[in-house]
C-alpha positions as CSV (number, residue, x, y, z in Angstrom):
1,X,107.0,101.8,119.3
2,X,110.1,103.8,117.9
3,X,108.3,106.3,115.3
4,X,106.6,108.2,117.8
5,X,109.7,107.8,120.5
6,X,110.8,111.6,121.3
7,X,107.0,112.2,122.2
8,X,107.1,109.6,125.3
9,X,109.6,111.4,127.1
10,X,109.6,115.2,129.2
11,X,111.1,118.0,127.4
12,X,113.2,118.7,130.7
13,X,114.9,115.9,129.7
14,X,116.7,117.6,127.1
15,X,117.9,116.5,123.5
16,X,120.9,114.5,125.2
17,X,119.0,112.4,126.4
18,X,117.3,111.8,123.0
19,X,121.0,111.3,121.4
20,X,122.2,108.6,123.8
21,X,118.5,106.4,123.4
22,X,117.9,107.3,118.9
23,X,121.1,105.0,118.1
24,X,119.4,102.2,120.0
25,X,116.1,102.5,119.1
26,X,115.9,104.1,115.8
27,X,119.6,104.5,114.2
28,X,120.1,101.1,114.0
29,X,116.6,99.8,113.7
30,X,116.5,97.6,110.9
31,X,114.1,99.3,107.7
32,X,110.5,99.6,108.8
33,X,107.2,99.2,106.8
34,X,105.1,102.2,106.3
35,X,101.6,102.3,107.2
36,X,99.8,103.3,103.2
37,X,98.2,107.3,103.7
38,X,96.2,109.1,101.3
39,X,97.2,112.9,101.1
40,X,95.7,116.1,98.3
41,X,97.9,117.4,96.7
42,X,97.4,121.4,95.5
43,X,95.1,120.7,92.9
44,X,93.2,118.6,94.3
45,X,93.8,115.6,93.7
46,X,94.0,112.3,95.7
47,X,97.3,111.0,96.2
48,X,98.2,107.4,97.6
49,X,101.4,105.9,98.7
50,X,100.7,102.7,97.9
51,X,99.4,103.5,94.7
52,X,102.8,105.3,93.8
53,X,104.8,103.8,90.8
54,X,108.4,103.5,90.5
55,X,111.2,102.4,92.9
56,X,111.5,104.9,95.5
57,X,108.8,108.0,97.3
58,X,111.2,111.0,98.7
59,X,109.6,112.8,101.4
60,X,110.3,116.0,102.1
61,X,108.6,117.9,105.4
62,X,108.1,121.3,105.1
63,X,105.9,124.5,106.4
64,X,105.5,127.9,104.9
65,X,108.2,130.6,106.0
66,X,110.8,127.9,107.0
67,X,114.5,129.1,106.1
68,X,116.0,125.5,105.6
69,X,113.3,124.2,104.0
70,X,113.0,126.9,101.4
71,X,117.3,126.7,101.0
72,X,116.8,123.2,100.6
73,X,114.7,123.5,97.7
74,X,116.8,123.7,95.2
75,X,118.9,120.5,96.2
76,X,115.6,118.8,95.7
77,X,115.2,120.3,92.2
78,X,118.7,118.5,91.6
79,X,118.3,114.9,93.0
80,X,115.3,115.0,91.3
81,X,116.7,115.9,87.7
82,X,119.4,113.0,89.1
83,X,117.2,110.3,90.0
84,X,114.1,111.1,88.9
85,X,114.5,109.1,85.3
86,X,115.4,106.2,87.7
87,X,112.3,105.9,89.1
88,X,112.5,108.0,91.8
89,X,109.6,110.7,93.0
90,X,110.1,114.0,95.3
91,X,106.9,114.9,97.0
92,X,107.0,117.3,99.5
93,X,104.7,117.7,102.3
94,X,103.6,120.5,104.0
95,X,103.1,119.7,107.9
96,X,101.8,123.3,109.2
97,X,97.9,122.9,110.4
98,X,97.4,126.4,110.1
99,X,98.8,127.3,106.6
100,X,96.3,127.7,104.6
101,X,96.2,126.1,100.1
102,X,96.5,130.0,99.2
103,X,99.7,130.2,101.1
104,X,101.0,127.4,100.1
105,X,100.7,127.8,96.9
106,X,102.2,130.8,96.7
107,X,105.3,129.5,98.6
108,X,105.4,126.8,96.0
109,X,105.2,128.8,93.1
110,X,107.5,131.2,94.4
111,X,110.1,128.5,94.8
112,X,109.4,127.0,91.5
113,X,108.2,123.4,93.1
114,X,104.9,123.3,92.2
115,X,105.5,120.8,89.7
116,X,106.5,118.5,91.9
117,X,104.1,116.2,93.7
118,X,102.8,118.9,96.8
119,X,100.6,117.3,99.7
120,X,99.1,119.0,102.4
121,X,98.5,117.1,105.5
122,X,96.7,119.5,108.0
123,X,96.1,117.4,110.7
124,X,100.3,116.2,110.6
125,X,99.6,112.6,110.3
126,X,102.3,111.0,108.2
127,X,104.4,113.5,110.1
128,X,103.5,111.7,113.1
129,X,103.6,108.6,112.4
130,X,106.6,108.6,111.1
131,X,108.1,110.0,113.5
132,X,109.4,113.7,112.0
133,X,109.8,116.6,114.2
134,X,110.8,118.8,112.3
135,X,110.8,120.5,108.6
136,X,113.7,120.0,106.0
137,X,113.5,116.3,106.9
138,X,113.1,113.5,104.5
139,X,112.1,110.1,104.5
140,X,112.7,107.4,101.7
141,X,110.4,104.9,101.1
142,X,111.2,101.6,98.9
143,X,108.2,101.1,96.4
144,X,108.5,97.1,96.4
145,X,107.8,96.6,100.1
146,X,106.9,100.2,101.6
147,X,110.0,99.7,104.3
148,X,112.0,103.0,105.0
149,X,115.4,102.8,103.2
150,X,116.6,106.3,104.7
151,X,115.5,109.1,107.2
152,X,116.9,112.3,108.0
153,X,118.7,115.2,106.8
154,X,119.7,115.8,102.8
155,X,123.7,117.0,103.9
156,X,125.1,118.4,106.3
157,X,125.5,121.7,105.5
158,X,122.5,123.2,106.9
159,X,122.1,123.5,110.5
160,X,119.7,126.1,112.7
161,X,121.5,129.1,112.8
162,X,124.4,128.1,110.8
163,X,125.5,126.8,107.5
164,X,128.6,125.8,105.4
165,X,129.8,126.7,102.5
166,X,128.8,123.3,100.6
167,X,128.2,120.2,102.2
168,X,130.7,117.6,103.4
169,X,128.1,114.8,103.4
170,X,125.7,113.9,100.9
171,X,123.6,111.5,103.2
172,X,120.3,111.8,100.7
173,X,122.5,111.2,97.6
174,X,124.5,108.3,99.3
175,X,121.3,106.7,100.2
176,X,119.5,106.8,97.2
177,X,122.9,105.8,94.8
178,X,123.0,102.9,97.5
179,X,119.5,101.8,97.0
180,X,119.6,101.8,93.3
181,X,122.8,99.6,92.9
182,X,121.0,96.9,95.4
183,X,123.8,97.9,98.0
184,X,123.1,98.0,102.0
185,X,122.1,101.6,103.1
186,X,125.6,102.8,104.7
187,X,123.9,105.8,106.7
188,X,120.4,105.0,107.4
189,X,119.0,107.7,110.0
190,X,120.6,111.0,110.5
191,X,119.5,114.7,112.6
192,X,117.3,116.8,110.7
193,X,118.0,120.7,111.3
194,X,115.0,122.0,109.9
195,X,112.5,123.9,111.8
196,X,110.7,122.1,114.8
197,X,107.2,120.6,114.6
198,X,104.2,122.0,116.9
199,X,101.9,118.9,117.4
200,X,99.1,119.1,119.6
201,X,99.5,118.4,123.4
202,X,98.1,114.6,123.0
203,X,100.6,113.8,120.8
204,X,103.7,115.4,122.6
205,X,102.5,114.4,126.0
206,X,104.8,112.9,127.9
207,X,102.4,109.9,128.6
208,X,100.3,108.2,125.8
209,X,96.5,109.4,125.8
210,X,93.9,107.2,128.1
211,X,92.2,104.7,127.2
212,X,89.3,105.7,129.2
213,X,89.7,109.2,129.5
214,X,90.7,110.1,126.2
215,X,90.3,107.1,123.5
216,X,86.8,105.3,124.0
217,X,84.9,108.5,124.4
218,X,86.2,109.3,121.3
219,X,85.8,106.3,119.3
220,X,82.2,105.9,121.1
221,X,81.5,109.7,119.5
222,X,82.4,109.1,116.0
223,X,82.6,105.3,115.4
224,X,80.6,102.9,117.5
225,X,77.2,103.9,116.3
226,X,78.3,101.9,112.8
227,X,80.6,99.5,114.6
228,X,78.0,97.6,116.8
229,X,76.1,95.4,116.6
230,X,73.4,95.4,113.9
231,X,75.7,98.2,112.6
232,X,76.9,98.4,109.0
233,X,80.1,98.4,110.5
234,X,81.9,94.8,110.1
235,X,82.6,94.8,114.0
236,X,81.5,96.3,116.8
237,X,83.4,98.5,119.3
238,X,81.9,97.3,122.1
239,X,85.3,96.6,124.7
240,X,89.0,97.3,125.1
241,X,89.9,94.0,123.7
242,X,87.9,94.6,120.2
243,X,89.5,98.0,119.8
244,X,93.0,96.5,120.8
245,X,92.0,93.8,118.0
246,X,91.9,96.7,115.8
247,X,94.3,99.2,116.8
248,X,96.6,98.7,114.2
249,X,94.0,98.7,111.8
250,X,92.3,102.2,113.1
251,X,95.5,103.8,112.4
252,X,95.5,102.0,109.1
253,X,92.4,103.7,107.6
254,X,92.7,107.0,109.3
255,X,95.9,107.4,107.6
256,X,94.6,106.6,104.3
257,X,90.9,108.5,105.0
258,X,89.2,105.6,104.2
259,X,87.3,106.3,107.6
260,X,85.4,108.3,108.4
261,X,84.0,107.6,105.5
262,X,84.1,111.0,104.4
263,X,86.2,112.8,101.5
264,X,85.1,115.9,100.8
265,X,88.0,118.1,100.0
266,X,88.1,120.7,103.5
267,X,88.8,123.6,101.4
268,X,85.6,123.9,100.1
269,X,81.8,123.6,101.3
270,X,80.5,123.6,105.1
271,X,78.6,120.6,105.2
272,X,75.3,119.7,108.3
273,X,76.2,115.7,108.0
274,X,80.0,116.3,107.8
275,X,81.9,113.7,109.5
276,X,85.2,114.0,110.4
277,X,88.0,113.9,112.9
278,X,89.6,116.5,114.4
279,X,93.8,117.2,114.1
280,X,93.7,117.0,118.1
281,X,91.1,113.6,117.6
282,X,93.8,111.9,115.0
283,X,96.8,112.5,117.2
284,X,95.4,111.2,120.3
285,X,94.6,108.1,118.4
286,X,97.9,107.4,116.7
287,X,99.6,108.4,119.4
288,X,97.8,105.5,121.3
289,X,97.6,103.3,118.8
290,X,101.8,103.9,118.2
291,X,102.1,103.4,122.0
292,X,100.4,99.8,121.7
293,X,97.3,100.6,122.6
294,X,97.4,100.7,126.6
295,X,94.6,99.6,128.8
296,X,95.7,101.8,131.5
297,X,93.1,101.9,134.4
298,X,89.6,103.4,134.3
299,X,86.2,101.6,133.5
300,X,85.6,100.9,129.9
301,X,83.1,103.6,128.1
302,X,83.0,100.8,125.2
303,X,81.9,98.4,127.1
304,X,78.4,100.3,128.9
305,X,75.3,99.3,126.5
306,X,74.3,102.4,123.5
307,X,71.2,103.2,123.1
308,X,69.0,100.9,120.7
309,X,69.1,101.5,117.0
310,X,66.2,103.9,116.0
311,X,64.3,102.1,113.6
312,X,64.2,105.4,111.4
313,X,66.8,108.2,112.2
314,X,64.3,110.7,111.4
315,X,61.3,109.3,113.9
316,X,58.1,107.5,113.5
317,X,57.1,108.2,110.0
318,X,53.7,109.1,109.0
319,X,53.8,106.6,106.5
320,X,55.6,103.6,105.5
321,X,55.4,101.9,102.1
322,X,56.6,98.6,101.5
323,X,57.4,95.9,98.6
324,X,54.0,94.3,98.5
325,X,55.8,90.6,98.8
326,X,59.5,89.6,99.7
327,X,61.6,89.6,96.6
328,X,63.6,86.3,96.6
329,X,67.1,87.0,95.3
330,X,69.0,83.7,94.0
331,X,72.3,82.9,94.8
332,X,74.6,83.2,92.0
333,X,74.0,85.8,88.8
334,X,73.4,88.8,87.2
335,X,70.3,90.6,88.2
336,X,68.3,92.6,86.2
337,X,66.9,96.0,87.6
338,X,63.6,95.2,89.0
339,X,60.6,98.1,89.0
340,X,58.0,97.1,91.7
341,X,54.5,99.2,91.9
342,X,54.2,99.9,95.4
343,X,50.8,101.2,96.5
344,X,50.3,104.6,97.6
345,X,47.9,104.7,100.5
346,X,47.0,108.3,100.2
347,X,44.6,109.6,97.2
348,X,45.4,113.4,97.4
349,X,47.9,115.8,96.8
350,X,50.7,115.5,100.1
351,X,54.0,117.6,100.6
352,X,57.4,115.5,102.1
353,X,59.2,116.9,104.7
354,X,61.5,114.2,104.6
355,X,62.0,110.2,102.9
356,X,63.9,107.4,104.3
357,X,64.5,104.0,103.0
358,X,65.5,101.1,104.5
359,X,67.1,98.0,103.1
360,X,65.4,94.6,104.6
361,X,68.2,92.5,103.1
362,X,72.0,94.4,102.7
363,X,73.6,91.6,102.0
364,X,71.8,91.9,98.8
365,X,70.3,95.4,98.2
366,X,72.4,97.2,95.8
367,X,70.5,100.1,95.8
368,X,66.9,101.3,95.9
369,X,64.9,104.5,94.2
370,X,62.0,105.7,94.8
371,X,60.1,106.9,91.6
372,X,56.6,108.5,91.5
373,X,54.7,108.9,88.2
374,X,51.5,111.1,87.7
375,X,49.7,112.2,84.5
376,X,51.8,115.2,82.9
377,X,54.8,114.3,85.0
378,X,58.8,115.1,84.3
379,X,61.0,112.4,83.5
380,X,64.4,111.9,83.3
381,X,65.0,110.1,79.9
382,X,64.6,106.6,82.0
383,X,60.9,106.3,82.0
384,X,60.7,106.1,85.6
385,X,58.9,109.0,86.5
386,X,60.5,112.1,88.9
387,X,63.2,110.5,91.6
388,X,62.1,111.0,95.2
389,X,64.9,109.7,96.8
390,X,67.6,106.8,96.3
391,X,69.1,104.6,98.8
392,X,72.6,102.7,98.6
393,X,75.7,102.4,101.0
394,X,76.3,105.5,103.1
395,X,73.0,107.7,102.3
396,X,71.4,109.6,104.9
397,X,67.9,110.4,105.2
398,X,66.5,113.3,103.1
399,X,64.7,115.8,105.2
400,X,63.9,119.6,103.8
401,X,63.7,122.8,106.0
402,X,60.8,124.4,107.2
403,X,58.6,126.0,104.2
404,X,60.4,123.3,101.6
405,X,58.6,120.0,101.0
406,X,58.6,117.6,97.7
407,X,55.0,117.4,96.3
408,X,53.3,114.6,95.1
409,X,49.8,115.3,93.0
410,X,46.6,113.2,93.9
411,X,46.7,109.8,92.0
412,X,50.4,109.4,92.1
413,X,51.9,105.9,91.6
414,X,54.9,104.8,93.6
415,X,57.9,102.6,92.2
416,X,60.8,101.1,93.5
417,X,63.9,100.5,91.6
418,X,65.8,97.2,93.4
419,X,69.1,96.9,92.0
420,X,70.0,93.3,93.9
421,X,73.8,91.5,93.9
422,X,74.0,87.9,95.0
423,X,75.5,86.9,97.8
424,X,76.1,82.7,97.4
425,X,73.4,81.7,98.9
426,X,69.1,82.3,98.3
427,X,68.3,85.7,100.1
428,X,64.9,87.1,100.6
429,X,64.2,91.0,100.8
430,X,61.1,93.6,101.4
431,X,62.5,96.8,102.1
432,X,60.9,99.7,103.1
433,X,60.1,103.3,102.3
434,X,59.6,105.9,105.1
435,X,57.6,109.1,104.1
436,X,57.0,112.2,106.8
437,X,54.3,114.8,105.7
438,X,53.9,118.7,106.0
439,X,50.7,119.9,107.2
440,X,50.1,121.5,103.9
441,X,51.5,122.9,100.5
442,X,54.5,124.9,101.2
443,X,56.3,127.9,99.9
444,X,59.1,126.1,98.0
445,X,58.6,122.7,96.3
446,X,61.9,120.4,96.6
447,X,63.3,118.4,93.1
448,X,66.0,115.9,92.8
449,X,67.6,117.0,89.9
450,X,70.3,115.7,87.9
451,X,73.8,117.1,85.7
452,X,74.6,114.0,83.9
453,X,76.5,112.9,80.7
454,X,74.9,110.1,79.4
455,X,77.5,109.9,76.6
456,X,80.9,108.3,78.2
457,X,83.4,107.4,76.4
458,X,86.2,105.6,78.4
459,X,89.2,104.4,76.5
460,X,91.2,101.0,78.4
461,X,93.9,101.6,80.6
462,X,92.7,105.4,81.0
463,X,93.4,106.4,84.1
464,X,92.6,109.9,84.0
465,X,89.1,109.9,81.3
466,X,87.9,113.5,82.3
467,X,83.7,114.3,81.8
468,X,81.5,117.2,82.6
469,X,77.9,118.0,82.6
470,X,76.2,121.2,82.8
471,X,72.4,122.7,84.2
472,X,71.2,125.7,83.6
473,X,69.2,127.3,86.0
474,X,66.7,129.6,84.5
475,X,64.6,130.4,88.0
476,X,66.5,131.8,91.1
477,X,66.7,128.7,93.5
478,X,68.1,127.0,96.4
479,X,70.4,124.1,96.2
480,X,70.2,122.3,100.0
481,X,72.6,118.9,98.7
482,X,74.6,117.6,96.8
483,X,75.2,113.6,95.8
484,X,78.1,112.6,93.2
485,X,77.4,109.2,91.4
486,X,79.4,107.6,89.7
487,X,80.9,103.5,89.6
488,X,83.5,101.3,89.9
489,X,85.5,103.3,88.2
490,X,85.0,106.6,89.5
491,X,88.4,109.0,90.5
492,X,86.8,112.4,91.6
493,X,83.8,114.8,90.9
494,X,83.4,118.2,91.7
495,X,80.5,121.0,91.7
496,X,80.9,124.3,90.8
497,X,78.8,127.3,90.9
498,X,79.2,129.8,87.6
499,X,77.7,132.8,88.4
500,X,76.5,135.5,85.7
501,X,78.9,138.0,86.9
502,X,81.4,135.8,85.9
503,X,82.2,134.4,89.4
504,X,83.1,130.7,89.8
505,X,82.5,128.8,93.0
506,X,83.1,125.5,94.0
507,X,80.5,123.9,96.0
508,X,82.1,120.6,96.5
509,X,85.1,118.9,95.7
510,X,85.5,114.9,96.0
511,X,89.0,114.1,95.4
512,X,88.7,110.4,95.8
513,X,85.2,109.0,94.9
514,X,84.5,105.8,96.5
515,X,81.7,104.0,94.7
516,X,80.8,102.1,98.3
517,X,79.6,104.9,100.2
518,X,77.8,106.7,98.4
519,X,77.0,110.0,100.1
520,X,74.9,112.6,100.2
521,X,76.5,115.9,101.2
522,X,74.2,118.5,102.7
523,X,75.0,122.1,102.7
524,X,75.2,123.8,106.6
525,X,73.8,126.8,104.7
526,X,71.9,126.6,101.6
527,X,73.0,128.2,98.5
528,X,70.8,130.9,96.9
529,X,71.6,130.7,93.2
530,X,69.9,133.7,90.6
531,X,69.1,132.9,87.4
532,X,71.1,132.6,84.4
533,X,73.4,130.5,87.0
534,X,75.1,127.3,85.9
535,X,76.3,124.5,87.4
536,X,79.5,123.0,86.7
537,X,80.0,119.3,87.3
538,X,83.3,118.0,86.1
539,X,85.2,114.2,87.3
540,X,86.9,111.6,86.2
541,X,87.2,108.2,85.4
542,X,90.1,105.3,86.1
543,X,90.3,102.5,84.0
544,X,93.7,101.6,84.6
545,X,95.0,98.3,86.0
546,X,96.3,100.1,89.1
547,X,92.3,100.9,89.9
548,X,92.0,98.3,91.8
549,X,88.2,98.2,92.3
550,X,88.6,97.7,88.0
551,X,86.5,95.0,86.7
552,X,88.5,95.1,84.1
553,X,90.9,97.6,82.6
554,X,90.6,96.1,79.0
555,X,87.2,97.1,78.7
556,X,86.1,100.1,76.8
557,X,83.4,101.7,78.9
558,X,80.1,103.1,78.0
559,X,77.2,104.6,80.5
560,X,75.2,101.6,81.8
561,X,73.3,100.8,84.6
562,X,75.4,97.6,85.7
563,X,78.1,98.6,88.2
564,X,80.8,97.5,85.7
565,X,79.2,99.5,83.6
566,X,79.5,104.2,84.2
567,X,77.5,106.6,85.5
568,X,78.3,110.2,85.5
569,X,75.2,111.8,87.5
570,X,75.8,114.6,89.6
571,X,72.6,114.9,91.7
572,X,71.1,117.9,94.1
573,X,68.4,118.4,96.1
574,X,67.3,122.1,94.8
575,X,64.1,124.3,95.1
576,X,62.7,127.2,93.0
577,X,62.3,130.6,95.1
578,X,58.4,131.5,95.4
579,X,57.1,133.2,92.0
580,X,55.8,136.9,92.5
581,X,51.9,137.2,92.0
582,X,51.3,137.3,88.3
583,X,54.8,136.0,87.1
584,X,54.6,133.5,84.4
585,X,56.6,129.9,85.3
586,X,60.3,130.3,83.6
587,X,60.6,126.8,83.8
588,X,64.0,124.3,84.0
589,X,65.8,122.5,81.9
């Protein structure tokens, strides 16, 4: 597979050997699709090739400190202000693992392109698969079917150690002026002369990674404990011939991060439930995958039996409620929310160390809350009572550190919230609610609290409708999670921390919110906040046609509980610190 050619063969080879195979194999390659990839840019935001609008995506490799990339800046500045009204866009990409956003940015000020589209791509993967070694490079991309139109250098005047006066081949210019007219690409593939490329070993090995040594271990590690059977994955990675199946498809989705299904910005937050690849991980993959996925010899580690599913991750619980009857679910329709009284078996006061829930039907469970109601209680403005814990696509079980437990007061009265979808054909369902206890009252009592803004306005076609929320916290506390919700239409939320000396923190930062998984981000280290601390919860909405989980960009959209409808709730899992003897309650919002 010709992207990732100069990586299968030993350095002592030399370049000449390179020079007399890249006219075969790449140089006159006829135009190659591009796999889509999801990048962030420097502020933060989510930005997706196949998404992109115009004609043409310029790419344009680069790493802090490198000489040719900085002296080619300005040439980009001026094919841009050339071909920029004709619908093409310059993003430039910065391939270094180890530069860090502050450098960047400074770089990118400094050179006066931060207002061009600037991604960061850490772990080098649309480097890699595309098969750039080195900075100053660029790759154009055709918009209508995603095929590379040209790849190389912008001139020839810059060259390591050396340079021109002024170029004596515009090869960039040529290729682009070619493209627009409709005309065949007279130079498609020239040498780059920018700096080289560190990737890790896997990837400039001279042999692809093992199957058995390097690639099913790792896929077993991170992946098959969804993909198996009885998994929520949609297919189990259980042999070589599945994950062959596949292989294409793995590199698919790790280039655009739809898996792991995780999106937390890495700038900001350590997270206990973080899941994520490694750069070294990603490379040995794509550089298998781009290989075609070689058996190679070795047993299969896919293929040896996991362990069963746990019916609860978090153990035997003490106690487990249940839906006191199996809710039918018809086939076709619009369901109403349905609030079921389930009985609580226990008459007096208990503390939680931890909740689960399981769905008995996900074909057809949307979601599912548990509410508890008491005399006196809190509510939220729904009339449901205080929210113990919610279930839907990608939550993970609630469990609170030692001396932390949620309370629930003698008499309480348990509800579920079943938000069901049809799925074409009668379903039953009687899901189930794990509860584990503490011994006794603790030190800190756990809430689920909420920022929300109930009041969303979102015009049609708006692909950038911006909302915030705010919470005051009037009692020093402990924030342990964090869980953005929003719906279909969600684009990105993000918490921050203002502090009363003026400080501002962000706590977490989800640059692409995807309303399937909706996950539950758990800090490594809890946060202490004082009092007279806010927190900050600001996203946005798109309602554009180019959404294209829309139910429909013509809509104007108001909060609702329907999933065509918005939410804008920021919830986290927080605890008061202990009150001194004698101190009055301060209360919360």
């Amino acid at each position: 597979m010709y992207p990732l050619l100069s990586h299968s063969f030993p350095r002592r080879f030399g370049p000449w050997l390179l020079g007399l195979l890249l006219p075969v194999h790449l140089w006159a390659a006829s135009p190659r699709a591009v796999s889509d990839f999801s990048l962030i840019d420097l502020r933060g935001r989510n930005v997706e090739l196949y998404r992109a609008e115009g004609r043409a995506v310029v790419l344009f490799f680069t790493g802090v400190g490198c000489p040719i990339a900085r002296k080619s800046v300005d040439k980009l500045h001026q094919l841009n202000q050339q071909f920029g009204a004709q619908g093409v866009q310059f993003w430039i990409v910065n391939t270094y693992p180890n530069d860090t956003t502050r450098e960047v940015a400074k770089e990118a000020m400094e050179l006066g392109v931060h207002n061009l589209t600037y991604l960061c791509d850490p772990r080098q993967l649309v480097a890699l698969s595309l098969g750039v070694e080195r900075t100053a490079e660029v790759v154009v991309i055709g918009l209508k079917d995603h095929k590379v139109v040209y790849q190389g250098a912008i001139d020839d005047q810059l060259t390591e150690g050396a340079e021109r006066p002024a170029p004596q081949k515009k090869f960039l210019e040529t290729a682009l002026t070619e493209f627009l007219e409709g005309k065949p690409i007279t130079t498609a593939r020239t040498s780059a002369r920018g700096c080289r490329i560190s990737f890790t070993p896997a990837a400039e090995a001279a042999e692809p990674p093992s199957y058995a040594k390097d690639v099913a271990p790792l896929l077993r590690q991170h992946c098959a404990e969804c993909h198996r059977d009885g998994g929520i994955g949609p297919w189990a990675m259980d042999s070589y011939g599945k994950v062959k199946n596949y292989a294409r498809m793995i590199e698919e989705v790790i280039l655009t991060r739809r898996m792991p299904p995780y999106d937390a910005h890495p700038d900001y937050g350590q997270f206990a439930n973080a899941h994520r690849l490694s750069r070294e991980e990603t490379q040995t993959l794509l550089r298998w995958v781009d290989a075609g996925a070689p058996r190679g010899e070795g047993s299969d580690p896919l293929a040896e039996p996991l362990p069963a599913l746990a019916d609860w991750p978090l153990g035997k619980p003490d106690v487990v409620l249940r839906l006191p009857q199996p809710e039918s679910v018809p086939a076709t329709g619009v369901l109403d929310y349905r609030h079921i009284a389930v009985p609580n078996p226990l008459t007096n006061e208990f503390w939680l160390a931890g909740v689960d829930i399981r769905p008995g039907n996900r074909r057809v469970v949307h979601h599912a809350i548990l509410y508890a109601q008491w005399p006196g209680c809190p509510d939220d403005g729904s009339g449901n009572g205080v929210h113990i814990f919610g279930w839907a696509p990608g939550a993970t079980p609630a469990a609170y550190p030692e001396g932390v437990g949620k309370r629930i007061p003698a008499g309480a009265e348990f509800k579920l919230e079943m938000h069901y979808t049809t799925a074409g054909s009668p379903q039953t369902d009687q899901t189930e609610v794990a509860l584990y206890l503490r011994p006794g009252p603790q030190g800190r009592e756990a809430e689920t609290r909420q920022v929300a803004e109930y009041r969303l306005e979102i015009p049609p076609g708006e692909s950038e409708a911006r909302h915030y929320a705010t919470y005051a916290f009037k009692a020093p506390a402990t924030i342990y999670s964090l869980s953005p919700h929003m719906h279909f239409r969600g684009k990105w939320m993000r918490y921050e921390l203002l502090l009363p000396d003026g400080k501002r923190e962000t706590l977490l930062h989800v640059p692409r919110y995807n309303f399937k998984w909706q996950l539950t981000y758990r800090l490594a280290e809890p946060r202490k906040v004082p009092a007279g601390s806010w927190l900050l919860v600001t996203g946005a909405f798109d309602n554009s046609a180019a959404n294209p989980a829309n139910p429909d960009p013509t809509k104007f959209v108001t909060f609702g509980l329907q999933s065509w409808d918005e939410m804008f709730i920021g919830f986290f899992d927080a605890a008061d610190e202990p009150k001194a003897a004698g101190t009055a309650s301060a209360g919360q919002p």
